[in-house]
C-alpha positions as CSV (number, residue, x, y, z in Angstrom):
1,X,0.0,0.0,0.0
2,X,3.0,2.2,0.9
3,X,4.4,1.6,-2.6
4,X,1.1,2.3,-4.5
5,X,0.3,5.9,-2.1
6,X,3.9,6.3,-3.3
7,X,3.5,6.2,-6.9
8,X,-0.1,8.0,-7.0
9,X,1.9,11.3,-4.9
10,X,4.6,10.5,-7.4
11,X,2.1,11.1,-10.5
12,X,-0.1,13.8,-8.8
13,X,3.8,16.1,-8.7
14,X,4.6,14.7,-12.1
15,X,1.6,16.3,-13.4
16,X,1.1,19.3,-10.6
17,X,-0.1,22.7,-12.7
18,X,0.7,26.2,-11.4
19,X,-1.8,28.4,-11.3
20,X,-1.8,32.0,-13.4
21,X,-3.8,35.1,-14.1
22,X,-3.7,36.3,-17.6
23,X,-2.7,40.3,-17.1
24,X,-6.0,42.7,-17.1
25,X,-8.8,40.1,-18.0
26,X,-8.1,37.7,-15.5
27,X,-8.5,34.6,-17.2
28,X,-7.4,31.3,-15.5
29,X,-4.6,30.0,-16.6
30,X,-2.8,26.1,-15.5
31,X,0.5,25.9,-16.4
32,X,2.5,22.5,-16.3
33,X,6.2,24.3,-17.4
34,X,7.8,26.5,-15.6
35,X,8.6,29.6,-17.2
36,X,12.1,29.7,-17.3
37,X,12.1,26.2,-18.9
38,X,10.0,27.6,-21.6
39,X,11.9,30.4,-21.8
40,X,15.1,29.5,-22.1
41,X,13.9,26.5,-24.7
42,X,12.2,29.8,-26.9
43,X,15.7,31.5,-26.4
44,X,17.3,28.4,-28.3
45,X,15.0,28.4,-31.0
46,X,15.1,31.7,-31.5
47,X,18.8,32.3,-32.0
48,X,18.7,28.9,-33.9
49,X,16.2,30.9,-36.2
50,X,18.3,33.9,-35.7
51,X,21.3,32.4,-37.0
52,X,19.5,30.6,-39.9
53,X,18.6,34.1,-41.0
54,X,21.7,35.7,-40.6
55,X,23.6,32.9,-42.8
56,X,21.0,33.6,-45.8
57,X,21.4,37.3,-45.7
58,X,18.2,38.1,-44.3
59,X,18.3,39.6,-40.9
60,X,18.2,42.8,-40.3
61,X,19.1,44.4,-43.8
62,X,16.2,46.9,-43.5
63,X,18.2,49.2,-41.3
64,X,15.3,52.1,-41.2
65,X,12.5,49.3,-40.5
66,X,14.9,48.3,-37.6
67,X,15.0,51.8,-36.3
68,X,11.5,52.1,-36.3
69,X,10.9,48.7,-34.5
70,X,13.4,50.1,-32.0
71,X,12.2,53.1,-31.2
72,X,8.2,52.0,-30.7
73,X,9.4,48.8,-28.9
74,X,10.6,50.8,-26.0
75,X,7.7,52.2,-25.1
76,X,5.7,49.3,-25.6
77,X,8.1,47.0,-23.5
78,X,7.5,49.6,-20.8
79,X,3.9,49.5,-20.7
80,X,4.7,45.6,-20.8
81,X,6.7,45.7,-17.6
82,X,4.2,48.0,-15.6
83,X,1.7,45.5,-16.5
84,X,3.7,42.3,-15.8
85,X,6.8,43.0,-13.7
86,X,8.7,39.7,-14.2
87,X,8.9,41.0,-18.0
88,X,11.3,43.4,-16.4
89,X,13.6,40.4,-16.3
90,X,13.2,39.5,-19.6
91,X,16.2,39.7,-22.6
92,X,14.1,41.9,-24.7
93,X,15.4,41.5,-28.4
94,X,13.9,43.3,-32.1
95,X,15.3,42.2,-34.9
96,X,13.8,42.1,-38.4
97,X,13.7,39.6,-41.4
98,X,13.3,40.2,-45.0
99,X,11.9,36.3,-45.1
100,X,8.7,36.6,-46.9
101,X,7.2,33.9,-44.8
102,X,7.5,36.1,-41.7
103,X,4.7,38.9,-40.5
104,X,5.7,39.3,-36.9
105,X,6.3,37.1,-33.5
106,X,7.5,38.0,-30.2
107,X,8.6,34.6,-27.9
108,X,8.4,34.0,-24.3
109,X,11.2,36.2,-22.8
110,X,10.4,39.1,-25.0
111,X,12.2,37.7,-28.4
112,X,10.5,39.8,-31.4
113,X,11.3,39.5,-35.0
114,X,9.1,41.5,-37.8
115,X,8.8,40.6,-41.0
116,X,9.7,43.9,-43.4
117,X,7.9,42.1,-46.5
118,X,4.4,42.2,-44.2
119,X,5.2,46.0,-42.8
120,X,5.7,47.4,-46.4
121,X,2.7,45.3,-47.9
122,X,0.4,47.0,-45.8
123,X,2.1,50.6,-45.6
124,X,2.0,50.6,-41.6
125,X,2.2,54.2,-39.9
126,X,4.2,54.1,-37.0
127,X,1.1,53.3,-34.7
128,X,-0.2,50.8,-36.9
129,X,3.4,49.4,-36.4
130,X,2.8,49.6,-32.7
131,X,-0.1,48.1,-32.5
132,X,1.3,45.0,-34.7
133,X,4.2,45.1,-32.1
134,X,1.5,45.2,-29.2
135,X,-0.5,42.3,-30.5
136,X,2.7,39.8,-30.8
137,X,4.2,41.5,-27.1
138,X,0.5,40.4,-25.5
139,X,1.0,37.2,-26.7
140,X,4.3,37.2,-24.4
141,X,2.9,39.1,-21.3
142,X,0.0,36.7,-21.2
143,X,2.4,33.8,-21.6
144,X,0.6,32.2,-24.5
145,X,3.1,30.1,-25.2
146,X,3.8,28.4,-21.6
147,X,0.2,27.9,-21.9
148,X,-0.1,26.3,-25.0
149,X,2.7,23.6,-24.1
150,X,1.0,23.2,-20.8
151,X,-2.3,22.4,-22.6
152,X,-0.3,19.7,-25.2
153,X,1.1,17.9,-22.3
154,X,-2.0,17.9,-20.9
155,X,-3.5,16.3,-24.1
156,X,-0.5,14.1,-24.0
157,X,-1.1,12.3,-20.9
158,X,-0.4,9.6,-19.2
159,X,2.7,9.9,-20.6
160,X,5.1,13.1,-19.4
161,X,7.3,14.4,-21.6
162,X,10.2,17.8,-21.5
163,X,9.4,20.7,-22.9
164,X,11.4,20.4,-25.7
165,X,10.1,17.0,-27.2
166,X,6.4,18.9,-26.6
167,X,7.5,21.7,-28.8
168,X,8.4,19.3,-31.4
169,X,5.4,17.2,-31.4
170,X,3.3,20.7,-31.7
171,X,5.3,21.5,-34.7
172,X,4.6,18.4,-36.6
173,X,2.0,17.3,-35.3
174,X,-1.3,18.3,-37.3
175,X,-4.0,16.3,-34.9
176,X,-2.6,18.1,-32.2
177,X,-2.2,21.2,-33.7
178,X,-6.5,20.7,-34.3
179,X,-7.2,20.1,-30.6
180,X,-5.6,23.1,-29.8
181,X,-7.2,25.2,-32.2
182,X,-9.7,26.4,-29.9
183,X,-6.9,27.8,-27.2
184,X,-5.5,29.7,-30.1
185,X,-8.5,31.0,-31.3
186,X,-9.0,32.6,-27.8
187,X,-5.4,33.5,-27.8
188,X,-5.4,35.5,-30.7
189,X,-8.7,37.3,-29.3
190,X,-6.8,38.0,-26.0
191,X,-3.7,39.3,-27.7
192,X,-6.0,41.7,-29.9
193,X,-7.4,43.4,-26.5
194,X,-4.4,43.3,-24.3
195,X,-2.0,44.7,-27.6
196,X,-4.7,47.6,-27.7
197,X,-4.2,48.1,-23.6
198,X,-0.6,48.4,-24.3
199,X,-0.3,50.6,-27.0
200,X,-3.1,53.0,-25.3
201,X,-0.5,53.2,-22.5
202,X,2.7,53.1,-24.5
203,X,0.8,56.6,-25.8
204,X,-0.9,55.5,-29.3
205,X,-3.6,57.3,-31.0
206,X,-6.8,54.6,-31.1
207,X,-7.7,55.7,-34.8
208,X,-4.1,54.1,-35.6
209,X,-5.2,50.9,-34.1
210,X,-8.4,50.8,-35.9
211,X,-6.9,51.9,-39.0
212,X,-4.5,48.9,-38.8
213,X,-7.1,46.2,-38.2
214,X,-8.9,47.9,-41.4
215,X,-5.7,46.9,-43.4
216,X,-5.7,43.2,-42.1
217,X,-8.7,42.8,-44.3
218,X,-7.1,42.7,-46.9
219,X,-5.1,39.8,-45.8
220,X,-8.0,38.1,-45.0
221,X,-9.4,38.4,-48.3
222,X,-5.8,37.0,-49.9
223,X,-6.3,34.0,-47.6
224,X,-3.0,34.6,-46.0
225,X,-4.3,35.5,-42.2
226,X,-4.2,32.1,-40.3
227,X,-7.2,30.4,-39.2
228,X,-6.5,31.2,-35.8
229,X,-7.3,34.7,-36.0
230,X,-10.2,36.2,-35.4
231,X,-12.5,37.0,-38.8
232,X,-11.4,41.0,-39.8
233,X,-14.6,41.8,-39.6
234,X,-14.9,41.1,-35.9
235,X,-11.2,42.1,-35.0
236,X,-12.4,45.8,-36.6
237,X,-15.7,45.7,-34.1
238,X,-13.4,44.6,-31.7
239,X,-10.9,47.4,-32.4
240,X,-14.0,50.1,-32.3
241,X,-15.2,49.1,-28.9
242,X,-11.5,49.1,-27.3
243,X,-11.2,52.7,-29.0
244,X,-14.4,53.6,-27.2
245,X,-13.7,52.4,-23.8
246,X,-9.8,54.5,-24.3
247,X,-11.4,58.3,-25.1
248,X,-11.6,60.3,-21.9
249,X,-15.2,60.1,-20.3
250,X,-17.3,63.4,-21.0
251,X,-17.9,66.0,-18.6
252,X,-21.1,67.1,-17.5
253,X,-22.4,70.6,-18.4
């Protein structure tokens, strides 16, 4: 009996899920990885990526593009910290590709790579810029991507696997990809609202925000937004509302 209370402790460790709180909304969050782990496993694909780049001549030739980034990714990365402190810690990195595959990511830790073929494409003013920056740093201050390897062990189970073999299966693995499309649906819809909150107080006009969700409907139209997101149509109500709840409350007569 000993042996058996033993194992079942054991298994109830093995699979024991810290609790979070999504910035701002509040949403519950159970996370299996810890985030350094997931961290520093982003960190090594992302200089892996990095250096994959670098070797076919296409990171960070766009040196005005880079200045841009640079210059709005500070003030987002503040409004980041103020709203998640641990961020503070973070290796914040901006770096940008010429890799027509690429539109825009930021990894756990604050890693963020912008694709110049996407920025040009749609024309983006400097706060339509932020508010693609915002978008991909919510994904990061909500910890999307702890949460999404969290969720594919989960799926995984009995078995336990490292993070790393998890991040592997996720990319190459299409079922699983499926079952997780409804996380990333909600995902996407959570970094839309918290990428709004943070450009609001990293000092961005609302129209600009608007306006940028506008030019995503084109995309849409191409067929070259993801599944994932959120329909343009509903991403531009979305955008309206958030603008509404951001203008300064009239004052009575």
């Amino acid at each position: 009996m000993k042996v058996v209370a033993a194992g079942l402790m054991a298994l109830s460790l093995m699979y024991a899920c810290a609790r979070a709180q999504v910035p701002e909304s509040g949403r519950a969050q159970e996370l299996s990885f810890s985030a350094d782990e997931v961290g520093a496993r982003m960190e090594d694909k992302y200089i892996d990526r990095m250096v994959d780049l670098a070797a076919a001549g296409k990171l960070d030739e766009d040196r005005a593009l880079l200045a841009r980034l640079r210059v709005i990714s500070e003030g987002l990365i503040k409004a980041a910290v103020a709203m998640k402190p641990e961020a503070a810690e973070w290796q914040w990195e901006v770096h940008t590709t010429s890799d027509p595959e690429v539109d825009a990511l930021c990894m756990a830790g604050g890693k963020i790579l912008v694709g110049g073929a996407f920025v040009h494409k749609l024309a983006l003013s400097d706060g339509e810029l932020a508010t693609l920056l915002a978008h991909e740093v919510a994904h990061a201050v909500a910890e999307h991507h702890r949460e999404t390897l969290s969720e594919a062990l989960s799926l995984n189970r009995p078995l336990r696997a490292p993070v790393d073999v998890v991040m592997e299966r996720l990319d190459s693995d299409l079922s699983l990809q499926i079952r997780l499309s409804k996380l990333s649906s909600l995902q996407e819809s959570e970094a839309d609202q918290l990428g709004m909150v943070l450009a609001h107080r990293a000092g961005w006009p609302a129209a600009e925000m608007v306006s940028f969700y506008r030019k995503l409907q084109t995309e849409e139209r191409s067929a070259l937004v993801s599944n994932a997101y959120p329909a343009a149509a509903s991403r531009i109500s979305m955008a309206k509302g958030m603008a509404l709840l951001f203008q300064p409350p009239t004052p009575h007569p």
